[in-house]
C-alpha positions as CSV (number, residue, x, y, z in Angstrom):
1,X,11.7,-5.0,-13.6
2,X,8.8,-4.2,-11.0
3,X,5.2,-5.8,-12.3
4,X,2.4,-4.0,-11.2
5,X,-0.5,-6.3,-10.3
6,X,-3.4,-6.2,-13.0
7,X,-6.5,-7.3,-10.9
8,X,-8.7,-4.7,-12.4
9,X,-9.0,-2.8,-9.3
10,X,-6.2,-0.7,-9.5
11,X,-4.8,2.8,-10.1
12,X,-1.9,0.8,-12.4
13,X,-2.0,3.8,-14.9
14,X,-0.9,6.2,-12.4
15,X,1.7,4.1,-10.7
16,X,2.8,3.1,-14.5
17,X,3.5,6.7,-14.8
18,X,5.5,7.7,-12.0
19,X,7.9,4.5,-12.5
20,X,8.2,5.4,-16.3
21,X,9.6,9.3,-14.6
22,X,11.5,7.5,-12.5
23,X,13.5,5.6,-15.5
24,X,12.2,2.2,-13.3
25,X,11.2,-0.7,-16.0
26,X,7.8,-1.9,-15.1
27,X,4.9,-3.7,-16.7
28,X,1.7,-3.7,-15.9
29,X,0.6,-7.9,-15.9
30,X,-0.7,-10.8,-13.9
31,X,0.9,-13.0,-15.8
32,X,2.6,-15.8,-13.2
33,X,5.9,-16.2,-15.3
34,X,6.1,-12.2,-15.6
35,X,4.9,-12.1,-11.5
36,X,7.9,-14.6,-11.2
37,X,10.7,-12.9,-12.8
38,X,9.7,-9.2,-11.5
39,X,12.2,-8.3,-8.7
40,X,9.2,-6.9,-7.1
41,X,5.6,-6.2,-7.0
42,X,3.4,-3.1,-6.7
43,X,0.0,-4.0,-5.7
44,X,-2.2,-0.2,-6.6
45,X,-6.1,-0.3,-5.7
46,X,-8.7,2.1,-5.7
47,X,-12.8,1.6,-5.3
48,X,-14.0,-1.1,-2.0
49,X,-12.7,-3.7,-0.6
50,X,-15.3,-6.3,-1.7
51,X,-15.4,-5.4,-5.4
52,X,-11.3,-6.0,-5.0
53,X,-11.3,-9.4,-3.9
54,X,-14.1,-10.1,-6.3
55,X,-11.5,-9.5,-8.9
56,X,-8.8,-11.2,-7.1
57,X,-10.9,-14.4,-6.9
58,X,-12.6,-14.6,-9.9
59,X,-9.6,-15.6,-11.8
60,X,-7.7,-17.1,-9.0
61,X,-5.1,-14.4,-8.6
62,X,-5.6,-13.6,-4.7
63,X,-3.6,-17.3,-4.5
64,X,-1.3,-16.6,-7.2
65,X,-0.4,-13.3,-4.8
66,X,-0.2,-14.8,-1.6
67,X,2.1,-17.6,-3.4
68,X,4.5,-14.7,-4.7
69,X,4.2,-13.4,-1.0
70,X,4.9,-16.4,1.0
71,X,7.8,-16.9,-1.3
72,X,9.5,-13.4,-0.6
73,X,8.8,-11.5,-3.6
74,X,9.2,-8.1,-2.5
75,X,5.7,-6.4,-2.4
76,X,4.6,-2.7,-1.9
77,X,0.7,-2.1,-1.2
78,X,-1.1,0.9,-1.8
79,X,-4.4,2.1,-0.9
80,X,-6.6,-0.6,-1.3
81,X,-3.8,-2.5,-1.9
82,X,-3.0,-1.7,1.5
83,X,-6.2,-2.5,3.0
84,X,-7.0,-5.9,1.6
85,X,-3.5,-7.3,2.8
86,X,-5.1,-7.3,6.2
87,X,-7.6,-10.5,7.4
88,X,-10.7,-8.2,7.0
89,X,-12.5,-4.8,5.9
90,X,-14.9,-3.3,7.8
91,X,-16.1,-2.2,3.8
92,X,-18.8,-4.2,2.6
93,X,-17.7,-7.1,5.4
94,X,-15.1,-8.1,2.7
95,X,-12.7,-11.4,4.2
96,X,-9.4,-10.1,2.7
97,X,-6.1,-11.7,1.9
98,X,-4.8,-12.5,5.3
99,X,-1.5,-12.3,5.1
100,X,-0.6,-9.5,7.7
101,X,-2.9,-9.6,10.9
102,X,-5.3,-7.2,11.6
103,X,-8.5,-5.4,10.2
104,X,-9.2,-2.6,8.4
105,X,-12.1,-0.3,9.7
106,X,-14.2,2.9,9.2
107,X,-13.2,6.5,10.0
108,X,-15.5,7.6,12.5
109,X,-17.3,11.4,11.8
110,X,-17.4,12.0,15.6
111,X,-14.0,11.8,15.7
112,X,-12.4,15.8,16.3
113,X,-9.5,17.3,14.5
114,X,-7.0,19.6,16.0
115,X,-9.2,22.7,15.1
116,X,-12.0,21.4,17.4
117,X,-14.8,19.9,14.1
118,X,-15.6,16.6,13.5
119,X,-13.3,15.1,11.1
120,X,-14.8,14.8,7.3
121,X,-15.1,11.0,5.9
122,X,-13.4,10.8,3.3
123,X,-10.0,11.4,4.6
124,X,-8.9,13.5,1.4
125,X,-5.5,15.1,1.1
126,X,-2.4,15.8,2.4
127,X,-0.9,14.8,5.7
128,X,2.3,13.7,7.3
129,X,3.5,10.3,9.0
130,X,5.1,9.3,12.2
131,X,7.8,6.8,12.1
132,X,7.3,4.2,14.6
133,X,10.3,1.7,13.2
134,X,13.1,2.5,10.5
135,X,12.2,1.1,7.2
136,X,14.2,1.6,4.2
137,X,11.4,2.7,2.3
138,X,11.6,6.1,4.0
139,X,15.3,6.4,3.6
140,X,16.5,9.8,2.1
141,X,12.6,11.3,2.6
142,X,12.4,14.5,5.6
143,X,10.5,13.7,8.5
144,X,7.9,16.6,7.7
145,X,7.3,15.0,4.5
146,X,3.6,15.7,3.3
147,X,2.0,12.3,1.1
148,X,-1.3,12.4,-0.7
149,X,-4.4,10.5,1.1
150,X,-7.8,9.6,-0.1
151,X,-9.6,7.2,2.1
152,X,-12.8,6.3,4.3
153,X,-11.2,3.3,5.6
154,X,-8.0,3.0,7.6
155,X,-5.7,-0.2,8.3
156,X,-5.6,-1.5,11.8
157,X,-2.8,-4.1,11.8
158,X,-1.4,-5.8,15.1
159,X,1.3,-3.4,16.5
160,X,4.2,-5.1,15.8
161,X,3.5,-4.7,11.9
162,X,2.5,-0.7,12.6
163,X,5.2,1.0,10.8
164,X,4.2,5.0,10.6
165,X,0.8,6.1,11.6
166,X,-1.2,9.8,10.5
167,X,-2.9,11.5,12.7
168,X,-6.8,12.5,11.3
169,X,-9.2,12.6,14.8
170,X,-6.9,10.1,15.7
171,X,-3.7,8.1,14.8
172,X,-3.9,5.8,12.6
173,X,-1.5,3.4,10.6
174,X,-0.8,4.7,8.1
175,X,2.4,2.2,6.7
176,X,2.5,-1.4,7.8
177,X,4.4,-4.8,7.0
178,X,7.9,-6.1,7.5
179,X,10.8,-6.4,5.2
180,X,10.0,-7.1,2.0
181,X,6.5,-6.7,2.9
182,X,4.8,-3.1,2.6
183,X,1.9,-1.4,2.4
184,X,1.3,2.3,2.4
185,X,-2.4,3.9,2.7
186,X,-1.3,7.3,0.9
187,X,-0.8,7.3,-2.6
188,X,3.1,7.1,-3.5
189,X,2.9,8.4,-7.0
190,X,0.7,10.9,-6.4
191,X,2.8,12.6,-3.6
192,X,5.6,14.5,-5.4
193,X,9.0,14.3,-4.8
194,X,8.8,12.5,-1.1
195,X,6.2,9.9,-3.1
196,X,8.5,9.0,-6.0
197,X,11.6,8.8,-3.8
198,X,9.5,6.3,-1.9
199,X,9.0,4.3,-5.0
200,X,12.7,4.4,-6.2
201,X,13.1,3.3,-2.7
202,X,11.5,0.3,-3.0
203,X,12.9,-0.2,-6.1
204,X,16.4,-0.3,-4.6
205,X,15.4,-3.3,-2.1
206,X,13.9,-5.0,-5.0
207,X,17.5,-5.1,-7.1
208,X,19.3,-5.4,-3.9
209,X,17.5,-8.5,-2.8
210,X,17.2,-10.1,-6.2
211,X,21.2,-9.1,-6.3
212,X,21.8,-11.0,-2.8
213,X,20.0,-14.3,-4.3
């Protein structure tokens, strides 16, 4: 069973959909016992930064995630999800979670797009990644793949945890973490058939490393 991370900041509903297409069991909970016996997490956010660790605080779930974290549960990020991993947001100078290194920072309008124009803020729609290491949470998706973005603010992590980066002005990361670790700034179950195959992805390393145990 995947949990998906009920913080009150989330797009849950939509990720709750894709997984129930995909056949994957899933419940939407913070629950500790439930966060426990999940083989893995998906941790969905939409809105700011701040107003997200607001929620996480307030009832002392930002510890009960970086508890699941430091003890390996398998995790998947997305969107704000993504961001708030990071040690800090640019987005209303929000101190974030800190448990991958790096910021998370404000696409700049001056910034010029390959038709020549200043880029629009938000980033809004759909773009394609560049691999910069293998991870298994690509496996089986083409290379041209096209996922579904909607974002102001873009992850800056240190480059060793820079898995894909977009390119929108400029590069930018796009997918970072390590093994068991991910976050993704596009929106998985909102990208179609590369999107879901992402999640069933993830759900594979979840079974395969509760499996291994």
């Amino acid at each position: 069973m995947l949990a998906i991370f009920e913080y009150n900041a989330g797009n849950q509903t939509s990720v709750k959909r894709a997984l129930d297409h995909l056949g994957i069991p899933n419940e939407i909970t913070n629950d500790p016992d439930k966060l426990d016996k999940a083989d893995g997490i998906i941790f969905p956010g939409v809105g700011a930064a701040g107003q997200a660790m607001d929620e996480l605080q307030s009832g002392g779930l930002d510890e009960i995630l970086k508890s699941l974290i430091w003890q390996e549960k398998p995790l998947l990020g997305i969107c704000v999800g993504c961001q708030i991993l990071l040690d800090y947001s640019e987005e209303n100078d929000t101190k974030a979670l800190g448990v991958i290194h790096g910021e998370c920072r404000l696409f700049n309008p001056s910034w010029i797009d390959y038709k020549g124009t200043p880029i629009r803020v938000p980033h809004m729609g759909w773009n394609t990644l560049e691999l910069k290491q293998e991870c298994v949470l690509l496996s089986g998706i083409e290379p041209e793949a096209n996922f579904y973005f909607v974002h102001s603010y873009f992850p800056a992590p240190c480059d060793e945890h820079v898995i894909a980066t977009t390119r929108y002005g400029r590069d930018f990361c796009s997918i970072h973490g390590r093994e068991g670790l991910w976050a993704v700034q596009f929106h998985p179950e909102k990208s179609g058939r590369p999107g879901l195959k992402l999640l069933q992805n993830f759900h594979t390393y979840c079974q395969e490393a509760r499996n291994a145990e």
